[in-house]
Backbone as CSV, one residue per row, in Angstrom:
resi,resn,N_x,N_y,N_z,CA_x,CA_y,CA_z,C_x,C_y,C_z
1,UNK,21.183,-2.637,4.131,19.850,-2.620,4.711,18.849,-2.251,3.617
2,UNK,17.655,-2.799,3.345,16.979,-2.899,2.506,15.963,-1.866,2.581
3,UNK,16.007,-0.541,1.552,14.629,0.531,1.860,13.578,0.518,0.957
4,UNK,12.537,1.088,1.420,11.362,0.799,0.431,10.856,2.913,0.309
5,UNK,10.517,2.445,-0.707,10.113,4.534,-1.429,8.563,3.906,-1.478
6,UNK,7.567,4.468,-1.446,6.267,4.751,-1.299,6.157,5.778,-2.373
7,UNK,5.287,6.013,-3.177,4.657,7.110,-4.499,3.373,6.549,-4.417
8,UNK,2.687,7.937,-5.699,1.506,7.703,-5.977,0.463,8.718,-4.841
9,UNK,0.528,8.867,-3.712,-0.577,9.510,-3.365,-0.911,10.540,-3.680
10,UNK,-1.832,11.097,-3.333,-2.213,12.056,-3.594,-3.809,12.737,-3.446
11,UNK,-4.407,13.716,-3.676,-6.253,13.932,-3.349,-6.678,13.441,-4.182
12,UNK,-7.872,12.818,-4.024,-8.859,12.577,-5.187,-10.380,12.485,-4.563
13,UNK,-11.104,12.803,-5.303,-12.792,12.911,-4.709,-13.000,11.304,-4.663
14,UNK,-14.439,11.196,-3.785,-14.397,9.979,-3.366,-15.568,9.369,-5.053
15,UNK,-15.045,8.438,-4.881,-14.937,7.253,-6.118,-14.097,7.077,-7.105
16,UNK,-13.098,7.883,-7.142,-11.807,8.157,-8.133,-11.062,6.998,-7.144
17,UNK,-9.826,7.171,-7.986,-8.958,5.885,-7.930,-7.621,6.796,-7.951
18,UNK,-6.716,5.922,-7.431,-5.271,5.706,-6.957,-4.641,4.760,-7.267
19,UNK,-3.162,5.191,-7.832,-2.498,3.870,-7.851,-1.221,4.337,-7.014
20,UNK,-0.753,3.613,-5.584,0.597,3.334,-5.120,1.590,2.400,-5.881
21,UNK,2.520,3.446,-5.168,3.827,2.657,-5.859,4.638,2.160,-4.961
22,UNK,5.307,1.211,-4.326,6.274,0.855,-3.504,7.623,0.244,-4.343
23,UNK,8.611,0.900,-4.405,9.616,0.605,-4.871,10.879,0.025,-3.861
24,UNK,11.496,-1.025,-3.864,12.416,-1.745,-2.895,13.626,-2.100,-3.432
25,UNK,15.096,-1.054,-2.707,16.407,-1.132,-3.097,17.148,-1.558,-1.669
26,UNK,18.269,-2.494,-2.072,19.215,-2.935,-1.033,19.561,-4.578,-1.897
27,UNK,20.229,-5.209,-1.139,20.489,-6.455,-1.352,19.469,-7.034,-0.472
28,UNK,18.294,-7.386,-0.352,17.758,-8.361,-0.059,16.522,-8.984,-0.337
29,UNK,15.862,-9.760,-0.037,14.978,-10.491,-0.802,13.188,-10.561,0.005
30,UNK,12.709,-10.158,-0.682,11.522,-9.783,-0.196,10.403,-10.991,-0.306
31,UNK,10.141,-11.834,0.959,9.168,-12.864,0.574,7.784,-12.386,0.765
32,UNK,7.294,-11.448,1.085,6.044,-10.562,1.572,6.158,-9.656,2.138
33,UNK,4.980,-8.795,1.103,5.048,-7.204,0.894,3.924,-6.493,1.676
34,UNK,3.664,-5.843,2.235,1.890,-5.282,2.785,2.125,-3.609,2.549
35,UNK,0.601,-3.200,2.348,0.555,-2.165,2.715,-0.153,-1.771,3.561
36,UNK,0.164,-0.550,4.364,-0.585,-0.352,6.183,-1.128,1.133,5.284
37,UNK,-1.990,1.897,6.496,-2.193,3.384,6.288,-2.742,3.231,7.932
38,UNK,-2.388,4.720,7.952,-2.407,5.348,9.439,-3.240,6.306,9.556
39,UNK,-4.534,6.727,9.549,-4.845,8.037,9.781,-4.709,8.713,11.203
40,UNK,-4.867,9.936,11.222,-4.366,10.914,12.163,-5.569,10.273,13.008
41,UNK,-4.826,9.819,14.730,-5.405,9.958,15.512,-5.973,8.150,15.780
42,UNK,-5.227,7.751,14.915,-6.116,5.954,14.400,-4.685,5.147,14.283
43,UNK,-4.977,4.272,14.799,-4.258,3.079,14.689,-3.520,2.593,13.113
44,UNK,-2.386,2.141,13.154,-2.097,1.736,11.900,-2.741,0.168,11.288
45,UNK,-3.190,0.443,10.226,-3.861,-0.941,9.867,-3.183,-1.739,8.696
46,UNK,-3.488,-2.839,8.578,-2.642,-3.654,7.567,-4.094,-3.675,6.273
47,UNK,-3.703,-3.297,5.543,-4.802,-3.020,4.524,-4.304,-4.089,3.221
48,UNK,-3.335,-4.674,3.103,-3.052,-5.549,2.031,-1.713,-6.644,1.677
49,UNK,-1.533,-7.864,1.450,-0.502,-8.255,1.329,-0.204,-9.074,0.151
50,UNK,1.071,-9.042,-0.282,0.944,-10.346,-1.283,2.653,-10.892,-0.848
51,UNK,2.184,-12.115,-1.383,3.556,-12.865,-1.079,4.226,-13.676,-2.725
52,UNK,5.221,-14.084,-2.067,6.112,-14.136,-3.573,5.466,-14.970,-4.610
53,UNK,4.493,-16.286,-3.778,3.529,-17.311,-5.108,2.939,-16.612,-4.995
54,UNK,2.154,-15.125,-5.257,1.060,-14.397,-5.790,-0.317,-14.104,-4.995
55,UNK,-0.044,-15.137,-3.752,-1.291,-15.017,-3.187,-1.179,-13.751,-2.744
56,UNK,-2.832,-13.794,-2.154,-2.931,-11.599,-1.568,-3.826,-11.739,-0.705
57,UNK,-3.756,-11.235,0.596,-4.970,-10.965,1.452,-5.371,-9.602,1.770
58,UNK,-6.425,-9.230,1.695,-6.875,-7.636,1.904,-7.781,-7.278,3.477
59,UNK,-7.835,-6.194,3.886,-8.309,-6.379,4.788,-9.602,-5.920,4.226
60,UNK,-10.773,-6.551,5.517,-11.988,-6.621,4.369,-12.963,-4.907,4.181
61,UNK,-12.645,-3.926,4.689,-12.915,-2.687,4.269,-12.570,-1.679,2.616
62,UNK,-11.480,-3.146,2.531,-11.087,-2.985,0.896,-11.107,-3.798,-0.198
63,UNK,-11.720,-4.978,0.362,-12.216,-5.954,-0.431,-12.612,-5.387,-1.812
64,UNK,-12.489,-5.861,-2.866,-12.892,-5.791,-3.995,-12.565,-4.164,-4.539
65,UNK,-12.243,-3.041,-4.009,-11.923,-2.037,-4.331,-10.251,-1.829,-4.364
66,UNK,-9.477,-2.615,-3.873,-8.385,-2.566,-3.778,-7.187,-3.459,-4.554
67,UNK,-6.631,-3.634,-4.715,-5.485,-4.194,-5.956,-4.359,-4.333,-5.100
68,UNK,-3.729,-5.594,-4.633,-1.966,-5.644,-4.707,-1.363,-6.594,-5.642
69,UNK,-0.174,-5.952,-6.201,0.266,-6.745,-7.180,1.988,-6.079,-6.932
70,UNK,2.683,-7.217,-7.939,3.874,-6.960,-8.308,4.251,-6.696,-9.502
71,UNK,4.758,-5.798,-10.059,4.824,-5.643,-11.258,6.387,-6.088,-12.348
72,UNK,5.774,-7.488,-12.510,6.642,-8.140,-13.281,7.894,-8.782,-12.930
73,UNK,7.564,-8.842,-11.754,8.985,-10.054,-10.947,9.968,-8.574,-10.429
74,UNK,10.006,-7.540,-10.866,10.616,-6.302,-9.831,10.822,-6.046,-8.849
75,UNK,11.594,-5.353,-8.299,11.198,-4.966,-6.435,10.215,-3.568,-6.554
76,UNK,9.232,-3.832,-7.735,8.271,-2.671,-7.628,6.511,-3.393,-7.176
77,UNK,6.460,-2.612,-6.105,4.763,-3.271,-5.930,3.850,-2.148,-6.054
78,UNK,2.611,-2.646,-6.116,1.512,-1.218,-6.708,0.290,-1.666,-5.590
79,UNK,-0.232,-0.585,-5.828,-1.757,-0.493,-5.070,-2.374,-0.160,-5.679
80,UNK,-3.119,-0.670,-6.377,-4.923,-0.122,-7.267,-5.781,0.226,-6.072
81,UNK,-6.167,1.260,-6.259,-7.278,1.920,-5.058,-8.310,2.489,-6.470
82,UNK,-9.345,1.449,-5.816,-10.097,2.352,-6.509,-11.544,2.637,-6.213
83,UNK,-12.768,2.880,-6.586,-14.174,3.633,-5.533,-13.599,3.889,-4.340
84,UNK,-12.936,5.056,-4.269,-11.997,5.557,-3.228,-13.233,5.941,-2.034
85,UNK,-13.071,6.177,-0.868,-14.375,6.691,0.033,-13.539,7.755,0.782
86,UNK,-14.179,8.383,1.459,-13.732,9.372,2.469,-12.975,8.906,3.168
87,UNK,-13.207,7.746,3.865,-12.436,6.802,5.185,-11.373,6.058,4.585
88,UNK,-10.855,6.258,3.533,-9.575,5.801,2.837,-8.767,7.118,3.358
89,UNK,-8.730,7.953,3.494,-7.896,9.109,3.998,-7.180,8.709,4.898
90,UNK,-5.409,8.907,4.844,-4.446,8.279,5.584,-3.257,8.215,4.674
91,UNK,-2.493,7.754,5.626,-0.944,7.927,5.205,-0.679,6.574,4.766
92,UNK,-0.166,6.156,3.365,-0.172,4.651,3.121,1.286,4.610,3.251
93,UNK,1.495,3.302,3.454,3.481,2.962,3.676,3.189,1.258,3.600
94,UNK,4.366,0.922,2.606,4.450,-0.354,2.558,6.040,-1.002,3.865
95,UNK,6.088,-2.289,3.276,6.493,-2.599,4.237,6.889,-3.874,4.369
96,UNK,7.744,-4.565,4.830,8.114,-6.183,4.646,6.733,-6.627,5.359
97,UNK,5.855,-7.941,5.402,4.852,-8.238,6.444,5.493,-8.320,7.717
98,UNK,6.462,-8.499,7.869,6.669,-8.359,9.315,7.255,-7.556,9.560
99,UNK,6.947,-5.977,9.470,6.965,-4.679,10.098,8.080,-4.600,10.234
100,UNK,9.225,-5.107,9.817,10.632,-4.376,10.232,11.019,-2.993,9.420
101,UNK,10.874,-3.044,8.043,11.381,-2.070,6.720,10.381,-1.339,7.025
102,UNK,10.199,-0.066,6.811,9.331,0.917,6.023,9.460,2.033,5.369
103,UNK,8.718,1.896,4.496,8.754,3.504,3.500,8.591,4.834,4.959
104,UNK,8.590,5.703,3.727,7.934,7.262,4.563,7.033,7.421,4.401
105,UNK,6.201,6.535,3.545,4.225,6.985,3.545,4.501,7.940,2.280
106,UNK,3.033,7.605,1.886,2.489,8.759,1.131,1.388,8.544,1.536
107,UNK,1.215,10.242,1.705,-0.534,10.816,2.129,-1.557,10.365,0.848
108,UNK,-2.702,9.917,0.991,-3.808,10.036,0.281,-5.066,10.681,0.851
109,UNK,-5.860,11.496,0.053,-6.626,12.344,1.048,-7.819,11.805,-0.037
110,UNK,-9.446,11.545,0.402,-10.251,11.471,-0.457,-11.025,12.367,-0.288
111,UNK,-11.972,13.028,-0.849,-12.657,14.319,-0.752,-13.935,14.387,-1.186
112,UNK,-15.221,14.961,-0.692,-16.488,14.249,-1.259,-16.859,15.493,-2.633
């Protein structure tokens, strides 16, 4: 069964930057990756995806501040977060796109 590790979060004041890490071990093959975040009390949202030809869709509250990538054909994917805002605060967890796998999250907290 295929697990995914989540890194990288952590506090940062708002306009600082973040980089996630999603790392993916097992035998199997990952055709699309997303990352969600959950804040307390809020719905989980799909905040980013990329798929194996490179394309990426973001959701648009992170448009242009946000980064998904793969790093170098790996089962490692990243998150560039960056002009971080207050309302980025939440638990990020990646994830196959179709919600079966998931990490344990890592918290990111932004702070003014």
């Amino acid at each position: 069964q295929p697990q995914l590790a989540e890194s990288g979060g952590g506090s940062v004041q708002a306009g600082g930057s973040l980089r996630l890490t999603c790392v993916a071990s097992g035998n199997w093959r990952m055709y699309c990756l997303s990352w969600f975040r959950q804040a307390p009390g809020q719905k989980r949202q799909r905040v980013a995806d990329i798929y194996t030809d490179g394309k990426t869709s973001y959701a648009d509250d992170v448009k242009g501040r946000f980064t998904i990538s793969r790093e170098n054909g790996e089962d490692v994917w990243s998150l560039q977060m960056n002009s971080l805002k207050l309302e980025d605060t939440a638990m990020y967890y990646c994830s196959d796109c179709s919600g079966t796998y998931w990490g344990q999250g890592t918290q990111v907290n932004v702070s003014s």
